[in-house]
C-alpha positions as CSV (number, residue, x, y, z in Angstrom):
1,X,-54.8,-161.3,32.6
2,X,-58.3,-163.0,32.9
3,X,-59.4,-164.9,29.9
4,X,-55.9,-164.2,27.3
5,X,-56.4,-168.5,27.3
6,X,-59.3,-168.9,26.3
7,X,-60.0,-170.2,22.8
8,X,-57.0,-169.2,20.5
9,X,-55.2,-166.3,21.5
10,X,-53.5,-165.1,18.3
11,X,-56.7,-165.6,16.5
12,X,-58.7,-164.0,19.2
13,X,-56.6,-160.8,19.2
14,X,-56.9,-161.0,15.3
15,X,-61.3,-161.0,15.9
16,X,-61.2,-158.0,18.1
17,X,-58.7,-156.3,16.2
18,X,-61.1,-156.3,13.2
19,X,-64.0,-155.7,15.5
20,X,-62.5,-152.3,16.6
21,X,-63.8,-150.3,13.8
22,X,-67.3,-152.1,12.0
23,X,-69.5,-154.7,13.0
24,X,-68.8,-157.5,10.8
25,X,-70.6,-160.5,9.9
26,X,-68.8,-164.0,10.8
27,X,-67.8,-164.9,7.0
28,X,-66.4,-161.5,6.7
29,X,-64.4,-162.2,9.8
30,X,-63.3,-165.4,8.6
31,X,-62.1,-163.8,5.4
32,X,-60.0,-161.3,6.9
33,X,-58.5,-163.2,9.3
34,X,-57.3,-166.1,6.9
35,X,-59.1,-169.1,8.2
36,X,-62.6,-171.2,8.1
37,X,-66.0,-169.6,9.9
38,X,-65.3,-173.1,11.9
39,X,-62.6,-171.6,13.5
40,X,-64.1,-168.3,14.2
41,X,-66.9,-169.3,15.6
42,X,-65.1,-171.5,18.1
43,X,-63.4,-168.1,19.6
44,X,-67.0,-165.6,19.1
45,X,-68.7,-167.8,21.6
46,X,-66.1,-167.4,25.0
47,X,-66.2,-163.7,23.5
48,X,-70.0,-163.2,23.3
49,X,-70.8,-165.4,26.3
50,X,-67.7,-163.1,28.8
51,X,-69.4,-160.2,27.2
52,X,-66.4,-158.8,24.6
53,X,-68.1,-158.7,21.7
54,X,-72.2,-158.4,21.5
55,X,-74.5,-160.3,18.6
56,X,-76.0,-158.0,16.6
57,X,-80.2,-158.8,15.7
58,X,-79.2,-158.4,11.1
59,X,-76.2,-161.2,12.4
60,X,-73.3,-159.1,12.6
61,X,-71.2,-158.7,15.7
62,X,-69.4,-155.6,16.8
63,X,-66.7,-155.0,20.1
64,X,-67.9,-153.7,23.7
65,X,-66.5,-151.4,25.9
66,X,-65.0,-154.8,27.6
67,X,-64.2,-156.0,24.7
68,X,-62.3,-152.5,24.0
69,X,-60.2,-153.2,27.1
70,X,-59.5,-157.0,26.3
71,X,-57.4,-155.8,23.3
72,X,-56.2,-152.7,24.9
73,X,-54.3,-156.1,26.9
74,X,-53.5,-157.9,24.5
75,X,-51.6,-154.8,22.8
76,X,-49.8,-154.4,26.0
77,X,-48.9,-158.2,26.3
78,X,-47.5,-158.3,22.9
79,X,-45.6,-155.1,22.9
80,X,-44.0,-156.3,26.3
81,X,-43.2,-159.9,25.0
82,X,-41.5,-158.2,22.0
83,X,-39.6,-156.1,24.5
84,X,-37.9,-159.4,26.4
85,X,-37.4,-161.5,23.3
86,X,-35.4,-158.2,21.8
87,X,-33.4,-158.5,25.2
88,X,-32.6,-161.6,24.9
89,X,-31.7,-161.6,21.6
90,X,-27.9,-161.7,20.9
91,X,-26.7,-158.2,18.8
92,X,-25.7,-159.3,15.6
93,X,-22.2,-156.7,14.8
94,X,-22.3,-156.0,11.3
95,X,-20.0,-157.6,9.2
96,X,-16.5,-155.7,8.7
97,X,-15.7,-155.4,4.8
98,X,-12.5,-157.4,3.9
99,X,-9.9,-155.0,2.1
100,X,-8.4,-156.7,-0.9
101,X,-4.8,-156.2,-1.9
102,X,-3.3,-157.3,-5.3
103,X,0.0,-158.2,-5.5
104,X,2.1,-159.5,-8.5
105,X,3.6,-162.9,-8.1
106,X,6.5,-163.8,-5.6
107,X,5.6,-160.1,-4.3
108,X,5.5,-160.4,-0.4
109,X,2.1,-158.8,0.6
110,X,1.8,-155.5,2.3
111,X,1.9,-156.1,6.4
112,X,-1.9,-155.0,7.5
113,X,-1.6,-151.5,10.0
114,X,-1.8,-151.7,13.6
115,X,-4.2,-150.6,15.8
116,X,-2.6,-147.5,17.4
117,X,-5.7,-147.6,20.3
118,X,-5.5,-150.8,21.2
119,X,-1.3,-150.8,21.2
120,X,-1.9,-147.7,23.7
121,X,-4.6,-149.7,26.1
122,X,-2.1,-152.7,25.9
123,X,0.9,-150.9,27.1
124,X,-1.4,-149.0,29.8
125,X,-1.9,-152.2,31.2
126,X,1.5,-153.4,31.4
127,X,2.5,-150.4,33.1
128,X,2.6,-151.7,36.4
129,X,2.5,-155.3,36.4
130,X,3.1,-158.3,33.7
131,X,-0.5,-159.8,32.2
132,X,-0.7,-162.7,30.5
133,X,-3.1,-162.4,26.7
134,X,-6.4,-163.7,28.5
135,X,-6.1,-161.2,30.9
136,X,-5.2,-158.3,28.7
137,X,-8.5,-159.2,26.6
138,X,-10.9,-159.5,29.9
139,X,-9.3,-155.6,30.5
140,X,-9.3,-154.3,26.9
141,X,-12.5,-155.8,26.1
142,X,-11.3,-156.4,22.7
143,X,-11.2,-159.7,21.1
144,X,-8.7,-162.0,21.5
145,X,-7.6,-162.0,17.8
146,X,-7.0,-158.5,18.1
147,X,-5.0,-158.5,21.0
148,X,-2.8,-161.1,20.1
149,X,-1.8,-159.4,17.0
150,X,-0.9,-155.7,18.9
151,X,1.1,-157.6,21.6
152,X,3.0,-159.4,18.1
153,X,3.6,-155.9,16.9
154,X,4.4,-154.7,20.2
155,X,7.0,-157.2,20.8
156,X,8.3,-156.9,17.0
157,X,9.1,-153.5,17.9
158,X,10.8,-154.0,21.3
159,X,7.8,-151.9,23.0
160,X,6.9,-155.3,25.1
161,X,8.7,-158.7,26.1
162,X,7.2,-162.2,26.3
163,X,7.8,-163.8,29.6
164,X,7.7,-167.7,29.0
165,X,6.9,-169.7,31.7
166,X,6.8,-173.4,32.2
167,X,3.0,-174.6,33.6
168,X,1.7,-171.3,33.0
169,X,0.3,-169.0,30.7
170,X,2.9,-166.4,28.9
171,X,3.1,-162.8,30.1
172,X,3.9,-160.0,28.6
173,X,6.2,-157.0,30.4
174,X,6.5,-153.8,29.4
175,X,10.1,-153.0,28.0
176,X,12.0,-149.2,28.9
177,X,11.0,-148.6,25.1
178,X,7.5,-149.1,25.8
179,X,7.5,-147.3,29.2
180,X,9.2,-143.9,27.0
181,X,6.2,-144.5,24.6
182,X,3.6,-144.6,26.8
183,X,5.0,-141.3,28.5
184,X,5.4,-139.6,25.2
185,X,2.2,-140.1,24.1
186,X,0.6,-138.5,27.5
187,X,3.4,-135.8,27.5
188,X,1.7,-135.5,23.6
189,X,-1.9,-135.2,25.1
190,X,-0.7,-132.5,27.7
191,X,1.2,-130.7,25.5
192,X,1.9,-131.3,21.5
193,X,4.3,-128.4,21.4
194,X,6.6,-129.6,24.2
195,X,6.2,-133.2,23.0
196,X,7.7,-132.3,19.6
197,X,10.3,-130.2,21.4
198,X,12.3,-133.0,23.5
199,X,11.7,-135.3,19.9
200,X,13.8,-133.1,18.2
201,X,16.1,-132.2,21.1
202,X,16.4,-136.3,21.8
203,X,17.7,-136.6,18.1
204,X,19.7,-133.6,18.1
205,X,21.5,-134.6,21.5
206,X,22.2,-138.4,19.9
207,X,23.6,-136.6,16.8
208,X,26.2,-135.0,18.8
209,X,26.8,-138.3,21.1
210,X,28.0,-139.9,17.8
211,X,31.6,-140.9,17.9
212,X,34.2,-138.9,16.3
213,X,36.5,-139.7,13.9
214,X,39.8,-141.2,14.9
215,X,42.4,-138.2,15.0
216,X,45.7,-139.2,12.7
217,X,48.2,-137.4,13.5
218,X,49.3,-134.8,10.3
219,X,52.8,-136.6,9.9
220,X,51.1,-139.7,9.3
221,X,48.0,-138.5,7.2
222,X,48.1,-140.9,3.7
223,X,48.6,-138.7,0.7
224,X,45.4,-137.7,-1.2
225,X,45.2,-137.3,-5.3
226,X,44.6,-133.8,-4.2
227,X,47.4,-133.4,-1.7
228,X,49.9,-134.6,-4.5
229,X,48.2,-132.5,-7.1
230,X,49.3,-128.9,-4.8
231,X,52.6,-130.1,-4.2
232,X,53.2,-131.0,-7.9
233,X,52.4,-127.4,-8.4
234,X,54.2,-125.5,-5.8
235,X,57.5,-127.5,-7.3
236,X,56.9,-126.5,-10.8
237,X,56.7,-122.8,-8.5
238,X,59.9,-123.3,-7.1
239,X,61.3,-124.2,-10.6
240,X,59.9,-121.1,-12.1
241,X,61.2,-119.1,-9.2
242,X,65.1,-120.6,-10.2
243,X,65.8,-122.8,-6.8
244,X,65.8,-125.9,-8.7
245,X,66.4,-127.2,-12.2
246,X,64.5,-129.1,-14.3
247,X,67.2,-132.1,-13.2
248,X,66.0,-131.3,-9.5
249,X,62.5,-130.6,-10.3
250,X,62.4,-134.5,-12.0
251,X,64.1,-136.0,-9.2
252,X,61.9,-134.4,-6.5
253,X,58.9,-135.5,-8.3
254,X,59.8,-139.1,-8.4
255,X,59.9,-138.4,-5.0
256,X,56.7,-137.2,-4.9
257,X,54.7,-139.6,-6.1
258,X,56.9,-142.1,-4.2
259,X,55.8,-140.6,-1.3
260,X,52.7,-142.7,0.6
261,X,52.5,-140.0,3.6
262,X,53.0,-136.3,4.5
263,X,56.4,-137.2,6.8
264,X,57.9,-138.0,3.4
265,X,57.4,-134.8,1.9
266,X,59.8,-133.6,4.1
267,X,62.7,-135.2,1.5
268,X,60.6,-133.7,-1.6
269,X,60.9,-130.1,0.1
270,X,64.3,-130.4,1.2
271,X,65.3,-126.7,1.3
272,X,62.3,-125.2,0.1
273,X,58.8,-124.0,1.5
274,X,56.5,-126.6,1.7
275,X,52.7,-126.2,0.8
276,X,49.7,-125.8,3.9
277,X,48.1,-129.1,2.7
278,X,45.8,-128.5,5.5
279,X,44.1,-125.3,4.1
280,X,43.9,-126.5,1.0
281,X,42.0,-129.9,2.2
282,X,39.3,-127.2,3.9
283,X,38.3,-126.8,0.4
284,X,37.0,-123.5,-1.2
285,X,33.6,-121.6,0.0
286,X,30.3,-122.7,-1.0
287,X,29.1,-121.0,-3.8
288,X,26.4,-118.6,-4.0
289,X,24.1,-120.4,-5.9
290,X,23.5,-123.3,-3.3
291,X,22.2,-120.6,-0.7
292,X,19.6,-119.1,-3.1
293,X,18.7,-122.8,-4.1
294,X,18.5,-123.7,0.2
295,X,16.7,-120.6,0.6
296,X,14.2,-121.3,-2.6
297,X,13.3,-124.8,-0.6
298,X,13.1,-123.6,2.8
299,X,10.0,-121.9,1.5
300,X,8.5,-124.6,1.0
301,X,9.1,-126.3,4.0
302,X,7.7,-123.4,6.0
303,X,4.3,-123.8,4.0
304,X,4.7,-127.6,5.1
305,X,5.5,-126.9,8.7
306,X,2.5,-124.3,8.9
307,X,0.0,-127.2,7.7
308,X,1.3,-129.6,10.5
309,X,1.0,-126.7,13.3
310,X,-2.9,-126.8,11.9
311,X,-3.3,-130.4,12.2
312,X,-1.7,-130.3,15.6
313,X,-3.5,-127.2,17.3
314,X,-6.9,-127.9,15.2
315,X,-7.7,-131.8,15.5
316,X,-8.5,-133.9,18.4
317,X,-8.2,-137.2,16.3
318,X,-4.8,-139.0,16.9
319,X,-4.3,-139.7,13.3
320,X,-4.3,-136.2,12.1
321,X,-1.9,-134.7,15.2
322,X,0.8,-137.9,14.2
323,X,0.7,-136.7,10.5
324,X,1.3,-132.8,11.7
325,X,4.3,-133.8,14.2
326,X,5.4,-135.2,11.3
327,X,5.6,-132.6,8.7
328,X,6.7,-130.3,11.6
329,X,9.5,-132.4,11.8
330,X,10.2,-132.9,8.6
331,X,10.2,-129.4,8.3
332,X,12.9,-128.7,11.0
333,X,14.9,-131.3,9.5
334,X,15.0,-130.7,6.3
335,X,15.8,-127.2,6.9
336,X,18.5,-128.5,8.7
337,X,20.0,-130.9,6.4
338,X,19.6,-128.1,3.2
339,X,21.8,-125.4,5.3
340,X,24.5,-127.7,6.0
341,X,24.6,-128.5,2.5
342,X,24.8,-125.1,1.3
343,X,27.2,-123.9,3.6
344,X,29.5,-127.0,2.9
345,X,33.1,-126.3,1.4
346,X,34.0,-127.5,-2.0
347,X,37.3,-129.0,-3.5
């Protein structure tokens, strides 16, 4: 632009700037622009001699149609100088406020949560190839800090191996744990319903994969308290009854609680009809009041499993879909768990 060099350019802009709406004197100039009549006079005579600003005959001086146009460019100028130093000006994040925890002394602190997003972009990576950290952060575009403490809680919880490797960097590899997470969680996004389906048939199918209970054969089954208890009383039967006598009855329960296992009741019931142990060991029906009690809390449950179908079929965030698989699940299995108990046999 012709002439933004000549004389002083930030006072010069400040002249025509107060020019723009009075004719002013030179002192009044000099008074409004902060500095001595010297100074101003120094930039009024490039401005009157190029023809921006005219000399008024009563010594005032006021702005001309040129002089109109010089700061029309100097506006311009300014506003797009701002605009390039704002470019290149670095963004300043805000500062994240620091969460303080108390803890009494010799308490270990609470561990600090996860980022679940970041623990999901992580193992998206590794889905196909091993990465090393620097190359995880260049993808993610988080910072480095951050990734290095998901792939810790990654690898803490089997998701995700460290491959070390001498003269280079250390990758990480996903692990089948993580590659059964990340299909979950997009099984999840495609369907919440179906998702929470093969959970609970995954933990119903390992429950039935647990191993039995060695089977002992009935002959040599250890006596219980119990067990001795029933044949105790089906001798003092027997006595009543008038096959034995009370010289008999003492001698066969020495016997008795001789005995260590069920073959050697066989020499306790010598000639008389030995007790079913094993009915008596299925113990006696539940009673009544445990149903009503299951019933009463399965209620409640319901009202639980009803909120989480909300959270699941109403929310989009991550968060709030986790917490309603949840206390759908808790639901189903406490439902579970109460029935069994109230349909358990008693001694």
């Amino acid at each position: 632009m012709e002439g933004v060099r000549v004389g002083n350019s930030a006072l010069e802009f400040a002249v025509l700037a107060h020019l723009e709406g009075a004719e002013l004197v030179q002192a009044e100039l000099a008074r409004r622009a902060g500095v001595s009549e010297t100074a101003v006079q120094l930039v009024l005579d490039p401005l009157v001699a190029r023809g921006h600003v005219a000399r008024q005959p009563q010594g005032t001086f006021r702005l001309t149609m040129t002089g109109v146009k010089r700061l029309k460019g100097h506006r311009e100028y300014s506003e797009a100088r701002a605009g390039q130093e704002w470019r290149r000006a670095p963004v300043e994040e805000p500062a994240k406020p620091k969460l303080v925890t108390w803890t009494w002394a010799g308490e270990t602190p609470p561990q600090q949560q996860g980022n679940p997003a970041l623990e999901q972009a992580l193992v998206e990576q590794l889905e196909h190839a091993a990465l090393d950290q620097a190359e995880l952060v260049r993808r993610t575009g988080a910072p480095a800090n951050d990734v290095r403490a998901a792939l810790d809680k990654l690898v803490a919880e089997t998701f995700v191996v460290r491959l070390e490797q001498d003269g280079l960097e250390t990758e990480y590899e996903l692990t089948e744990g993580g590659v059964g997470r990340l299909k979950l969680v997009r099984e999840f996004a495609e369907s919440p319903m179906s998702a929470l389906g093969k959970v609970l048939g995954a933990a119903a199918t390992e429950r039935g994969r647990r191993r039995p209970a060695a089977v002992v054969p009935s002959s040599r089954m250890l006596l219980s308290d119990s067990d001795r208890e029933v044949c105790s009383t089906a001798l003092a039967e027997q006595f009543g009854a008038g096959r034995i006598d009370i010289t008999e009855l003492q001698r066969r329960t020495d016997l008795l609680y001789a005995a260590s296992t069920r073959r050697d009741l066989g020499a306790v019931f010598e000639g008389l009809p030995a007790p079913s142990l094993d009915e008596e060991s299925a113990g006696k029906p539940a009673p009544g009041w445990r149903s009503g009690a299951a019933g009463c809390t399965s209620i409640v449950s319901v009202f639980f499993g009803l909120m989480g179908l909300a959270l699941i079929n109403g929310h989009d965030d991550v968060d709030d879909v986790v917490f309603g698989l949840l206390l759908v699940g808790g639901a189903v299995v406490w439902n579970f768990l109460v029935w069994s108990w109230a349909r358990r046999r008693v001694n």
